[in-house]
C-alpha positions as CSV (number, residue, x, y, z in Angstrom):
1,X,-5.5,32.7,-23.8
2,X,-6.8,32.4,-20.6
3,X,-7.3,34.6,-18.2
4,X,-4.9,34.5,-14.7
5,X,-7.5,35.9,-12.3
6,X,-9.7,32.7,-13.0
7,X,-6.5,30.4,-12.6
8,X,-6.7,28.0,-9.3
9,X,-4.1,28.8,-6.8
10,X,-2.8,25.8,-6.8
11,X,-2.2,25.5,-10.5
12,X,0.1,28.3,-9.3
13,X,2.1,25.8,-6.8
14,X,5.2,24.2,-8.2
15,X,4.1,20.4,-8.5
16,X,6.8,19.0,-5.7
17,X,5.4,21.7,-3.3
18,X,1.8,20.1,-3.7
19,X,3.0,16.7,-3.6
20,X,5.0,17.4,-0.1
21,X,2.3,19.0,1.3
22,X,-0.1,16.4,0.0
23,X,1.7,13.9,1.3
24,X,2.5,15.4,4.9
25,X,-1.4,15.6,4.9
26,X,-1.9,12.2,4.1
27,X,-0.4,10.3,6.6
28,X,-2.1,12.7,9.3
29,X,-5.0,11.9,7.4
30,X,-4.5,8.1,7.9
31,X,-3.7,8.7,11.5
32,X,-6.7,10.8,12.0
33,X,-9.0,8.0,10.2
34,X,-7.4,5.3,12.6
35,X,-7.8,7.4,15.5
36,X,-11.4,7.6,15.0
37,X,-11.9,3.6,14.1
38,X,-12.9,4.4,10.2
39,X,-10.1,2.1,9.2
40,X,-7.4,-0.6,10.4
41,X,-9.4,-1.8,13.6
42,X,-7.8,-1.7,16.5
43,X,-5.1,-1.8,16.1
44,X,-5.3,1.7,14.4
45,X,-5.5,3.4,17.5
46,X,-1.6,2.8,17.3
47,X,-0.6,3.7,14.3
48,X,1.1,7.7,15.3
49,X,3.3,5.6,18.0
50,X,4.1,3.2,15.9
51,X,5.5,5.5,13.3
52,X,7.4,7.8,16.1
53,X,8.8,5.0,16.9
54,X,10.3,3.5,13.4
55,X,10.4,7.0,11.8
56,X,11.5,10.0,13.9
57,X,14.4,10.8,14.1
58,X,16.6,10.1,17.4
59,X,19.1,11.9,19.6
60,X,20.2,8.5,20.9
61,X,20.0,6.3,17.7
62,X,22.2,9.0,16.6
63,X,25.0,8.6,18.7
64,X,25.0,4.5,18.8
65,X,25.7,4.8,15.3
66,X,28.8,7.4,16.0
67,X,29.8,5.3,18.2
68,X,29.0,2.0,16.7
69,X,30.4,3.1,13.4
70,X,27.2,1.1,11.8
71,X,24.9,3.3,9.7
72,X,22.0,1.0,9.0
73,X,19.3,2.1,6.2
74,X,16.7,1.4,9.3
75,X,18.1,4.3,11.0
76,X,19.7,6.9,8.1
77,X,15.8,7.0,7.0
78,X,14.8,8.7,9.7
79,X,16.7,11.9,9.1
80,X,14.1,12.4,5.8
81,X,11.0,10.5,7.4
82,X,10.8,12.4,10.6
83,X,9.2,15.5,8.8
84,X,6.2,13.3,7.6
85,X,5.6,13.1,11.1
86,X,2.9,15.4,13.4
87,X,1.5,15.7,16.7
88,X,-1.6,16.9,15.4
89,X,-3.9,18.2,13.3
90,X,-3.1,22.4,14.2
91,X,1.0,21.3,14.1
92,X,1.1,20.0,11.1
93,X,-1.3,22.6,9.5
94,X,1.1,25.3,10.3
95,X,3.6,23.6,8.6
96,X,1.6,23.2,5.3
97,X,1.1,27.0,5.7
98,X,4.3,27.6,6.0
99,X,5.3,24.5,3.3
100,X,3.0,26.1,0.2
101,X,4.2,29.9,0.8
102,X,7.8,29.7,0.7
103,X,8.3,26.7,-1.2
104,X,5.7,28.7,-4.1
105,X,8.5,31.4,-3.6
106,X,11.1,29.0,-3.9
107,X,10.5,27.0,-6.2
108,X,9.5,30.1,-8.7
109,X,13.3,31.8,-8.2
110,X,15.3,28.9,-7.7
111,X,13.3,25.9,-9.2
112,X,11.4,22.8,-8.7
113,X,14.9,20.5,-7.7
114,X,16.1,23.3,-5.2
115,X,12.7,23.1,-3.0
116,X,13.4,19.7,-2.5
117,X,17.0,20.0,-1.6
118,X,16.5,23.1,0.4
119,X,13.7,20.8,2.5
120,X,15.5,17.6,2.6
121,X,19.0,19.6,3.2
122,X,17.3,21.5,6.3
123,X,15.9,18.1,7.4
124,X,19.2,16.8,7.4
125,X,21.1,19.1,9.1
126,X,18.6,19.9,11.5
127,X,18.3,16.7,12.7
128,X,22.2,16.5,12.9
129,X,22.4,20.3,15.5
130,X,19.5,18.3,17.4
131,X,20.9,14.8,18.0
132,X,24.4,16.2,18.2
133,X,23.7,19.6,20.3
134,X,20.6,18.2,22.7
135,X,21.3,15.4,24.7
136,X,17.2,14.4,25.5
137,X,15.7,10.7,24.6
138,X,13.2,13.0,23.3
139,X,12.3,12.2,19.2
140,X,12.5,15.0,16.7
141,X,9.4,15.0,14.2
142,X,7.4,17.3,12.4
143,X,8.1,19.3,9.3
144,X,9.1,22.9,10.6
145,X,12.9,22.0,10.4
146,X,12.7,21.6,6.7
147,X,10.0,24.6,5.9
148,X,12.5,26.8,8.0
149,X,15.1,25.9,5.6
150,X,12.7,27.5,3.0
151,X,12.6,30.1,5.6
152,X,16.2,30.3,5.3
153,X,16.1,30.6,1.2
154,X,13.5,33.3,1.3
155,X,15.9,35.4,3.6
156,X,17.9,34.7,1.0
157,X,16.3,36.4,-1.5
158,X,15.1,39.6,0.8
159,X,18.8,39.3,1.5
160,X,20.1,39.4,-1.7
161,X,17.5,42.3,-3.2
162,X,18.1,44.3,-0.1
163,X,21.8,44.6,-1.3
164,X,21.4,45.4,-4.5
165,X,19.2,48.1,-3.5
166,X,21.9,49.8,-1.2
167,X,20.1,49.2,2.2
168,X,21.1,47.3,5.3
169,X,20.4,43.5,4.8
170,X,20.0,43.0,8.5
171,X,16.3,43.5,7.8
172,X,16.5,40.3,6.1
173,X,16.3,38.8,9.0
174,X,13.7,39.9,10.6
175,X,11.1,37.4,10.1
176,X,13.8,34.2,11.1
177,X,14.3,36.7,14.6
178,X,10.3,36.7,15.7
179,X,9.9,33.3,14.9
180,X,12.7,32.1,16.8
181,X,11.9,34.3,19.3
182,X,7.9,33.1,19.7
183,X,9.3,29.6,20.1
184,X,11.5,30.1,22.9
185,X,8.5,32.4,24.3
186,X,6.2,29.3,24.2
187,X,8.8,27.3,24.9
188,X,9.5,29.0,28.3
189,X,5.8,28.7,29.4
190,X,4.5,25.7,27.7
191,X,7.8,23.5,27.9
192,X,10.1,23.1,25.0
193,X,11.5,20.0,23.1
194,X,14.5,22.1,22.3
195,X,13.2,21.5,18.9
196,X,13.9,25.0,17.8
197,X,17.9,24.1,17.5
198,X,16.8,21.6,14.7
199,X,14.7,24.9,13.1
200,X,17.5,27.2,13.7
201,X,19.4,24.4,12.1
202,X,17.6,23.9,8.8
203,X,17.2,28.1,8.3
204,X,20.8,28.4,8.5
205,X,21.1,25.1,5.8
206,X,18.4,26.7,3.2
207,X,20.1,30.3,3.4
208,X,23.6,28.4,2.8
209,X,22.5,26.0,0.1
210,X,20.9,29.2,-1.7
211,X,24.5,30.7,-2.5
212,X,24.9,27.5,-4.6
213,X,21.1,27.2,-5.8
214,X,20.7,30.9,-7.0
215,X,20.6,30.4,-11.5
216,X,23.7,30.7,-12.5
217,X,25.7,30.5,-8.8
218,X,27.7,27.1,-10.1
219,X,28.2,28.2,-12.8
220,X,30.1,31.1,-11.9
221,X,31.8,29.1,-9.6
222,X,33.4,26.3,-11.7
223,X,34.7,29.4,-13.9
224,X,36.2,30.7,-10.4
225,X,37.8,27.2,-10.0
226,X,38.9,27.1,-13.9
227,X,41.3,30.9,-13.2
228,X,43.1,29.1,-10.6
């Protein structure tokens, strides 16, 4: 048997939670690499505005295809690309941060498949609030959309516990409050991409979806459905 204290953290991780964040870090990794001329030559040095352009998501491209009524595969992609997506180096770590914390959480009460609809679901529906709600030519990238739907899911949980213990679940929702709140701080002295309507977005999808993802929540539902 072994023992736990000489187990590697991230043996601890539920496998899709490595592989997202493993991921995310490698195509920073391969911008970073191009960036610096170790690979792709030249034309390298383009390779972040390349993908911003064919893979985040947009406000605009949004609406032609509202309009339009033409949903091309080109441009549905985007809603589950854009998170792949960074600025930089310190912006995407915070996401990974962020990424293997709650979706260890997660993915230990709720399971491997809900982590990766809680992150895809926020993605989603984040991009939706921001190409529907912001009206900016301004692209939507990075991956705090979807690890704030995770947010949302762990709220969830404090949520849930804090009502079975008889106190006021309004602490739940403490953590969603100062991060939402240090965004528009920052936002009001640094500038803002409005981004934090697509976060606010995907917390309110992961604490949703986690009604349905809790074990044994559709289950007691299609019983519900069967007495009518």
């Amino acid at each position: 048997m072994s023992d736990p204290s000489n187990e590697s953290p991230i043996n601890a991780l539920p496998p899709i939670v490595v592989a997202l964040a493993l991921l995310i870090f490698g195509v920073e990794l391969v911008f970073y690499l191009g960036n610096r001329g170790l690979i792709g030559g030249q034309d390298a040095l383009g390779w972040r505005l390349d993908a911003m352009r064919e893979y985040a998501f947009s406000g605009p491209v949004l609406r032609w295809m509202i309009e339009t009524g033409q949903w091309p595969v080109e441009h549905l992609k985007r809603f589950v690309t854009y998170p792949f997506l960074h600025r930089d180096f310190p912006h995407l770590l915070m996401v990974i941060v962020f990424l293997l914390a709650l979706g260890k959480m997660v993915g230990e009460v709720f399971g491997t498949l809900a982590v990766l609809i809680v992150f895809f679901g926020a993605s989603i529906t984040g991009a939706l609030a921001y190409g529907l709600i912001i009206d900016t030519e301004l692209v939507l990238f990075g991956g705090f959309p979807a690890v704030y739907g995770l947010i949302g899911s762990y709220t969830f949980m404090i949520w849930l516990s804090l009502g079975i213990a008889g106190q006021s679940r309004l602490g739940a929702f403490q953590l969603i409050g100062i991060l939402i709140g240090l965004q528009l701080v920052f936002g009001a002295i640094f500038g803002s991409n409005n981004g934090w309507v697509a976060d606010l977005a995907g917390f309110a999808t992961g604490f949703a979806l986690s009604f349905l993802l809790v074990p044994g929540a559709i289950r007691r539902l299609r019983d519900k459905l069967r007495q009518r």
